[in-house]
C-alpha positions as CSV (number, residue, x, y, z in Angstrom):
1,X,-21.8,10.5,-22.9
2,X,-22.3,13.7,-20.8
3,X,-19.6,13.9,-18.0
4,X,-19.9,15.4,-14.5
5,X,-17.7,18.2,-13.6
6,X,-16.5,17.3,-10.5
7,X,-13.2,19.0,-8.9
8,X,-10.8,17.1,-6.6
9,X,-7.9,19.2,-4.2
10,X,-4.8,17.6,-3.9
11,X,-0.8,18.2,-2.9
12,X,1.8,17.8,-5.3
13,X,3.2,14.3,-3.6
14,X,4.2,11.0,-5.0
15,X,0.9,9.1,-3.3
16,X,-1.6,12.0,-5.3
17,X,-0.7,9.3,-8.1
18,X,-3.9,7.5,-8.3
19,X,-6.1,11.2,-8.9
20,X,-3.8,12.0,-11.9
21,X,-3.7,8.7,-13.2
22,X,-7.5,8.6,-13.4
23,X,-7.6,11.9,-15.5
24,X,-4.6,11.5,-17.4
25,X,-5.6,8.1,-18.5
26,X,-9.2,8.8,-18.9
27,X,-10.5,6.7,-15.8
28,X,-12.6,9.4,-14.4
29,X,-13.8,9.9,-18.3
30,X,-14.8,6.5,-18.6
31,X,-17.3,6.5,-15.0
32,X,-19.0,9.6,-16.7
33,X,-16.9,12.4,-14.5
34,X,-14.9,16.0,-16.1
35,X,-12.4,15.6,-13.4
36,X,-10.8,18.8,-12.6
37,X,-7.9,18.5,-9.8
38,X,-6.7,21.3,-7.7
39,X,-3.4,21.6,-6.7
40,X,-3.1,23.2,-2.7
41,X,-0.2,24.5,-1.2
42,X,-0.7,23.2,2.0
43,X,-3.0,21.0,4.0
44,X,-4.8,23.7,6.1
45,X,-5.7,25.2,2.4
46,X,-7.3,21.8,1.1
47,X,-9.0,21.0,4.4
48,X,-10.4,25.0,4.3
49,X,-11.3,23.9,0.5
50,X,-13.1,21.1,1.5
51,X,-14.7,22.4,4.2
52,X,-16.2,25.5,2.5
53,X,-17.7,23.4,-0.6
54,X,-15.0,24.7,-3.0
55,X,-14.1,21.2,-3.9
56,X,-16.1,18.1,-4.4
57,X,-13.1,15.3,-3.0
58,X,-9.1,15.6,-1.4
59,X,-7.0,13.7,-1.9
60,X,-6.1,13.9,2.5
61,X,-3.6,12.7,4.8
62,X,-5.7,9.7,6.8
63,X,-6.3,11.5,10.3
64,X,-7.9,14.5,8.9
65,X,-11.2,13.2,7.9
66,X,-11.5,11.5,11.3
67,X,-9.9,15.1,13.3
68,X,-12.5,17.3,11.5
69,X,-15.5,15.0,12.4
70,X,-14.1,15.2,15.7
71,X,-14.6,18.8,15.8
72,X,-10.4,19.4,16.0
73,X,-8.5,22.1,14.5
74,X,-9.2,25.0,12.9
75,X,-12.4,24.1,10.3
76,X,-14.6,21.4,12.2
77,X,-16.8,19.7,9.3
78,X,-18.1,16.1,8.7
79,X,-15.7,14.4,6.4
80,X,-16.0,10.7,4.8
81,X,-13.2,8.9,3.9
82,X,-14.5,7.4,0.6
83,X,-11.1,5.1,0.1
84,X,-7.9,4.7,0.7
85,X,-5.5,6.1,-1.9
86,X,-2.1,4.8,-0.4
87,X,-0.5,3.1,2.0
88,X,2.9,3.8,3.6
89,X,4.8,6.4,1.8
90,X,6.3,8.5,4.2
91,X,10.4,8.9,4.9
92,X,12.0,10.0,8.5
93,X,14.9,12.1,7.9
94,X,18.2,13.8,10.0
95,X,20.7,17.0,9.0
96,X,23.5,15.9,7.9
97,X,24.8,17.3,11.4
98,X,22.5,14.7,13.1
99,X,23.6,12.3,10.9
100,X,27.6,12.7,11.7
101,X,26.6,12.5,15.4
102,X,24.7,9.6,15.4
103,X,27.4,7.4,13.2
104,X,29.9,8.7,15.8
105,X,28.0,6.4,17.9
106,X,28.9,3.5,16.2
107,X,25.4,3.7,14.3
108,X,25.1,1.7,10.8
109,X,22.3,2.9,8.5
110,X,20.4,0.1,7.2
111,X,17.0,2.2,6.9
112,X,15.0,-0.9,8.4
113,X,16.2,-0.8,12.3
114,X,13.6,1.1,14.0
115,X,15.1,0.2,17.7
116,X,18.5,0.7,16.9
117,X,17.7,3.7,15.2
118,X,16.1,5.8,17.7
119,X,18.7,4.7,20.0
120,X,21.3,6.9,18.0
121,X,18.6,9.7,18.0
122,X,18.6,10.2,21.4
123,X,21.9,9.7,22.2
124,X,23.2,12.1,19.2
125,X,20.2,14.9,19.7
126,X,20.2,18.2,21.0
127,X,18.4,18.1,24.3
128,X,15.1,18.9,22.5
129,X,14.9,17.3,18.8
130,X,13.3,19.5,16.7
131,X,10.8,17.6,14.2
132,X,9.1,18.5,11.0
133,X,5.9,17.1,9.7
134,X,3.7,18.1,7.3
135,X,0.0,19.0,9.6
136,X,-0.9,18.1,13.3
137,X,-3.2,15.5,12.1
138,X,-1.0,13.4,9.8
139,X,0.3,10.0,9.9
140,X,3.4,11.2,10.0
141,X,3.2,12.6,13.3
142,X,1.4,9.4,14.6
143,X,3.9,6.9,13.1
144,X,6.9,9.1,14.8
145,X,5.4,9.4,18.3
146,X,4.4,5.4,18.1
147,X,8.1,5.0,17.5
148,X,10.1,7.2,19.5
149,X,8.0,6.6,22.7
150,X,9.1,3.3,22.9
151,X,12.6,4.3,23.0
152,X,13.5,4.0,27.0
153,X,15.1,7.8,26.7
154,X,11.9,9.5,25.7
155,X,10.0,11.6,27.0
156,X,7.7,14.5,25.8
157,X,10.0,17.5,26.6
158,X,12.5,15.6,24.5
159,X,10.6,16.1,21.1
160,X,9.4,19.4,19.7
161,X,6.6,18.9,16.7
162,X,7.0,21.8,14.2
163,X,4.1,22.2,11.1
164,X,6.2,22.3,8.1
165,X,4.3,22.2,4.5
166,X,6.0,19.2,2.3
167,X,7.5,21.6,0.0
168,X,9.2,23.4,2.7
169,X,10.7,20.7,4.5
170,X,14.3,20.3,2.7
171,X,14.8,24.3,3.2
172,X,13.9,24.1,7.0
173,X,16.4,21.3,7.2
174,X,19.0,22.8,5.1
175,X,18.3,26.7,7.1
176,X,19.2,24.9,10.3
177,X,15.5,25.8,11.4
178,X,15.4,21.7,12.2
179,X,17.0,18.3,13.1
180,X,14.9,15.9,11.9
181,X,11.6,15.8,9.7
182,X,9.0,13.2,8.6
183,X,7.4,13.7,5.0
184,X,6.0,12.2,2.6
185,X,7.5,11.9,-1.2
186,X,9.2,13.2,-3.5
187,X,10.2,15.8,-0.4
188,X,12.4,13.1,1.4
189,X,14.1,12.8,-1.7
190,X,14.2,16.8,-2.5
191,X,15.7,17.0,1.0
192,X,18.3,14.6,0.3
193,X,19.3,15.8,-3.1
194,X,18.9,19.6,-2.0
195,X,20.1,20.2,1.7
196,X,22.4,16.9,2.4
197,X,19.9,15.3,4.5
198,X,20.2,11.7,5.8
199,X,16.5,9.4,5.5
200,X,17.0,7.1,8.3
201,X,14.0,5.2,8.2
202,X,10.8,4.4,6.1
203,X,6.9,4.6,7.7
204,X,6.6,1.2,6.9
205,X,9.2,-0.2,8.9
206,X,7.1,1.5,12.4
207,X,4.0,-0.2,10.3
208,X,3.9,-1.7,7.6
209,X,0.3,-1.3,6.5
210,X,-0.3,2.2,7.7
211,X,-3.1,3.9,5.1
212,X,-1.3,7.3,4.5
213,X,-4.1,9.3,2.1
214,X,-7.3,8.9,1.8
215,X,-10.0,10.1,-0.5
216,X,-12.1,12.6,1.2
217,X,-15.7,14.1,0.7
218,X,-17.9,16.6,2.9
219,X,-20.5,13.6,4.9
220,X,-23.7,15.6,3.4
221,X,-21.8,15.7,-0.1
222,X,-21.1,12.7,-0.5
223,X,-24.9,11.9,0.7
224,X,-26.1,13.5,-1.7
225,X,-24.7,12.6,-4.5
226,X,-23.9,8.6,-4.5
227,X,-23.7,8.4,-8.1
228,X,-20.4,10.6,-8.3
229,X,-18.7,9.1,-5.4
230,X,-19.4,5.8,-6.7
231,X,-18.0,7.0,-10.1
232,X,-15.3,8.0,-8.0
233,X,-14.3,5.4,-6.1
234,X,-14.3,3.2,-9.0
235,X,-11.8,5.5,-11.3
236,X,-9.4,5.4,-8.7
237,X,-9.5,1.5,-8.0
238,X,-9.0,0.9,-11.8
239,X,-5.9,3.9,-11.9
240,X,-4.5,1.8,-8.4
241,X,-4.5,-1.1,-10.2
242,X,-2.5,0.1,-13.0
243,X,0.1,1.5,-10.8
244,X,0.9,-0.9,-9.0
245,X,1.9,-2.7,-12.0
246,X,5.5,-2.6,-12.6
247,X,5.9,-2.2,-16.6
248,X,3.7,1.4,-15.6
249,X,6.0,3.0,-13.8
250,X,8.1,4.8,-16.1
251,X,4.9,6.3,-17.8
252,X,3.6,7.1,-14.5
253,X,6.6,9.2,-13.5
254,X,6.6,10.4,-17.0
255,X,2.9,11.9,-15.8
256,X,3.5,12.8,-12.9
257,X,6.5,15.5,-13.5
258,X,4.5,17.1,-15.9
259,X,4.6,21.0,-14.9
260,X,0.4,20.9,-14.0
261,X,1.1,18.1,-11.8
262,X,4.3,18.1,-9.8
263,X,6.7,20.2,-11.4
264,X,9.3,17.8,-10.3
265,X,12.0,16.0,-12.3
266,X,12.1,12.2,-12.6
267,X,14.8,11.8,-10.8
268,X,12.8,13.1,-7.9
269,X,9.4,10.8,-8.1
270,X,11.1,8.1,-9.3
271,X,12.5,6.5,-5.9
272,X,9.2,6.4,-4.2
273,X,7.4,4.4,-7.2
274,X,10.4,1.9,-7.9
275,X,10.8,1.9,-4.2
276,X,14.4,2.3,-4.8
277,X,15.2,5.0,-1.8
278,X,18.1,6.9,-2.0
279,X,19.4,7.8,1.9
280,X,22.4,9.9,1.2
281,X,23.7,11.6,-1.5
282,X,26.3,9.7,-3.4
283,X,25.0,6.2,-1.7
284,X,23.7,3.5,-3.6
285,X,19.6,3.2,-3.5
286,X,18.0,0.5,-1.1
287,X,15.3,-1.2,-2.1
288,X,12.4,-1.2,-0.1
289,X,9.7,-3.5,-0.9
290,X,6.9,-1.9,1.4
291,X,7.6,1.3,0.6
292,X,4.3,2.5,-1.0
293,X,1.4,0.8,-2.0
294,X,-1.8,1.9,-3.9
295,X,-3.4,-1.5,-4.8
296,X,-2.0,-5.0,-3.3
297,X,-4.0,-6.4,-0.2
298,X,-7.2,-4.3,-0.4
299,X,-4.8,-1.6,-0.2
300,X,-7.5,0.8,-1.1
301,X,-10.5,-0.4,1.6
302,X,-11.4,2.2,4.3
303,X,-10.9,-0.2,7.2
304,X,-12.8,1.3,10.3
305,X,-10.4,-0.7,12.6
306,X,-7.7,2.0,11.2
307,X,-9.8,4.9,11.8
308,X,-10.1,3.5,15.3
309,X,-6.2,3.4,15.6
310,X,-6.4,6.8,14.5
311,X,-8.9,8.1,16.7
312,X,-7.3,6.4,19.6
313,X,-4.2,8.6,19.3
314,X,-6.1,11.8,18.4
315,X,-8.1,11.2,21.8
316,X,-5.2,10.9,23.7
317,X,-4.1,14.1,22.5
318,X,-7.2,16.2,22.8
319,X,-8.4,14.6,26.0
320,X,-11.7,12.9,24.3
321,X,-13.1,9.7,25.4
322,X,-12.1,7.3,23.9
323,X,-15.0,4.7,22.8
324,X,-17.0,7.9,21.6
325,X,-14.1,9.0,19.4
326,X,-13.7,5.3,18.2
327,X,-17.7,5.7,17.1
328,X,-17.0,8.7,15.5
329,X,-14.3,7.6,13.6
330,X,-15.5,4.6,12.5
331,X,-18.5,6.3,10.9
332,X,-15.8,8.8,8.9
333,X,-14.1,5.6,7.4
334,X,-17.4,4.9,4.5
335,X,-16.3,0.8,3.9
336,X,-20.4,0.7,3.3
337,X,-20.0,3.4,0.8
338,X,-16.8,1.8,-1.0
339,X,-18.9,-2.0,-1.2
340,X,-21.4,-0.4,-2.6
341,X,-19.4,1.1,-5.5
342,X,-17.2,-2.0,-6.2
343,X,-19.6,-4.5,-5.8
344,X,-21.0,-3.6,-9.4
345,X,-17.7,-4.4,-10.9
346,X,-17.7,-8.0,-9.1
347,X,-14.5,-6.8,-6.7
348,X,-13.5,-9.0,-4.1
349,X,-13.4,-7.6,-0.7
350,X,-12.7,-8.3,2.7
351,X,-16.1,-10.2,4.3
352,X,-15.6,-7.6,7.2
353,X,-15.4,-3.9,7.7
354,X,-12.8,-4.0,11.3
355,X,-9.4,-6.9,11.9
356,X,-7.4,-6.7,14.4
357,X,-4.3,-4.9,13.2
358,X,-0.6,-6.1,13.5
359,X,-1.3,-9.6,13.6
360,X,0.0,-10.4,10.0
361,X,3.8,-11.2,9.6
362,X,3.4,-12.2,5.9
363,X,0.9,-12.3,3.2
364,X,-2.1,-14.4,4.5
365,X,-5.1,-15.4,3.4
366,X,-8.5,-14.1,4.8
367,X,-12.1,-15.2,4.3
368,X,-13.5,-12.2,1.4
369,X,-16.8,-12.1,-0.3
370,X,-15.6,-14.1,-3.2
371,X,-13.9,-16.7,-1.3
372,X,-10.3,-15.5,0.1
373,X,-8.0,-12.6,-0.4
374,X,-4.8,-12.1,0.6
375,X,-3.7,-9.3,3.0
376,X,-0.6,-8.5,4.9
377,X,1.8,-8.0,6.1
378,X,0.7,-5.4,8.8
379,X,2.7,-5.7,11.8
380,X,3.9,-2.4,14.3
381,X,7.4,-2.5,14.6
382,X,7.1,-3.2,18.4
383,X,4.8,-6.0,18.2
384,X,2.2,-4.6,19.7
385,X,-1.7,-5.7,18.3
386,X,-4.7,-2.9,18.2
387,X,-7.9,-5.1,18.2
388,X,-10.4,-2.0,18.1
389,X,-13.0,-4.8,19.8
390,X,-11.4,-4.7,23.0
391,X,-12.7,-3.4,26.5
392,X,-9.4,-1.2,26.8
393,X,-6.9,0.5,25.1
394,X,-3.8,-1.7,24.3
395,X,-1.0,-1.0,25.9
396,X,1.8,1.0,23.4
């Protein structure tokens, strides 16, 4: 069979898994595609990448796709969100200054207390808390502002945001250049292991269904040619589906460090895959069963409720309206694009394309177009519900 060269940007993180499985393991091979993947040094690079036609797919931090529809930041394209590659993923850290201070406040570290948490924060921090994350429209930064605003001593002038690339974060942290960062892995990890740093809490205790990457095409692209985003779509379900089987991980990590890949050492991709976190040097792990997910509960469907969440913060932001952003973003998020490629293989999927999100305290069973699925859980930390549908913006 003649392949299809197709090339596919990416970062060197943990949740980039499902793109090198489906090379390494010949997924991409067996849907007729000569993947090539890309590695980027940062997330401006990929999106300028993209954006330019250099690469065919990213592998993209959620609220990018939706952003550059929007016409944000500095290279405004159409972008589709063909899938989701992950969900959660992402560690909050401190200095291990930061750390001392908050313990002195009678603070316990059990790396599931969002509340409690941010609590310490304030009351240890610097009057203005200097933050790393990886891009302005990331995940990370929405999952941190969703959490810390609902502490009753925030406010904005409290929090400064700083753009850090992932590979950068543990030597801001350890320079003294910041207090506290939000990344995804293996960088939580590097900083813990390299500059003494302190992970205080995991993305998926703020929510614990949050899609982290997604897999990104240019809109006309991907319009153009159906045949390799279908291809697509479908290598990555089947390498999802073989990592989130436990008796995989070793090999995966085994892949992963390889120098073209990550250039890491087990030790360092290990923790997010076995989802045995590592807080502070010389600690025992926790386990952490949430911690990242490529496959379980439809992990991998573009829900256009979520890009709706997204596009709901990136309004507020930017000063759009609202409902027009929610249109926008919904059209980004290609659920009618993903059917379509799955459907073939006799998938099952959710019957809709939008649920209300946060409504799910356990694993519960939804009406799908086989019968029923289970999804779940997918509360916010706070309780709150986004039901895309309504008239007005919950209140957060």
């Amino acid at each position: 069979m003649r392949l299809t060269q197709v090339q596919c940007g990416y970062l060197p993180l943990v949740d980039c898994a499902p793109l090198i499985i489906a090379k390494e393991l010949k997924f991409a091979a067996q849907e007729g595609l000569d993947l090539t993947l890309v590695k980027q040094p940062s997330w401006s690079a990929l999106r300028d990448m993209l954006a330019l036609g250099h690469i065919d797919f990213a592998h993209m931090l959620a609220p990018m796709p939706v952003a550059m529809s929007l016409g944000l930041g500095a290279m405004p394209s159409r972008i589709d969100a063909l899938m989701v590659l992950s969900i959660n993923g992402t560690v909050t850290g401190v200095s291990a200054e930061l750390d001392q201070k908050m313990r002195a406040c009678g603070w316990v570290n059990q790396f599931n207390t969002p509340r409690e948490t941010s609590k310490a924060l304030f009351a240890a921090a610097p009057q203005v808390l200097r933050i790393g994350v990886p891009f302005p429209f990331s995940m990370h930064r929405m999952l941190l502002e969703t959490w810390l605003s609902q502490d009753p001593e925030f406010s904005p002038d409290r929090i400064k945001i700083v753009t850090i690339p992932p590979a950068k974060m543990a030597e801001a942290v350890k320079n003294g250049a910041l207090d506290m960062f939000c990344v995804g892995e293996p960088w939580g990890t590097v900083a813990v292991q390299q500059s003494g740093a302190t992970l205080v809490l995991p993305g998926a205790s703020i929510w614990e269904f949050a899609p982290e990457k997604v897999l990104g095409a240019r809109h006309n692209w991907a319009e153009q040619n159906p045949k390799q985003c279908h291809a697509m779509i479908r290598a990555i379900y089947k390498a999802t589906n073989w990592l989130e089987r436990p008796e995989n991980t070793a090999l995966a990590v085994e892949i992963l460090a390889r120098s073209q890949h990550l250039d890491l050492p087990d030790h360092a991709i290990d923790p997010a895959l076995s989802r045995q976190i590592v807080t502070k040097s010389g600690e025992p792990p926790k386990q952490v069963d949430q911690f990242l997910s490529f496959h379980k509960s439809a992990a991998n469907f573009p829900w256009r409720s979520q890009a709706s969440w997204i596009s709901d913060r990136l309004a507020k932001w930017h000063g759009l309206e609202r409902d027009a952003a929610r249109i926008t973003a919904r059209a980004s998020f290609r659920s009618d694009i993903y059917r379509e490629a799955l459907s073939p293989l006799g998938v099952d999927m959710p019957k809709t394309s939008e649920k209300v999100e946060g409504t799910m305290a356990a694993p519960t069973m939804v009406a799908s177009t086989l019968g029923e699925m289970i999804l779940g859980p997918d509360r916010f930390f706070n309780g709150a519900v986004f039901d895309s549908g309504m008239s007005r913006a919950p209140k957060w």
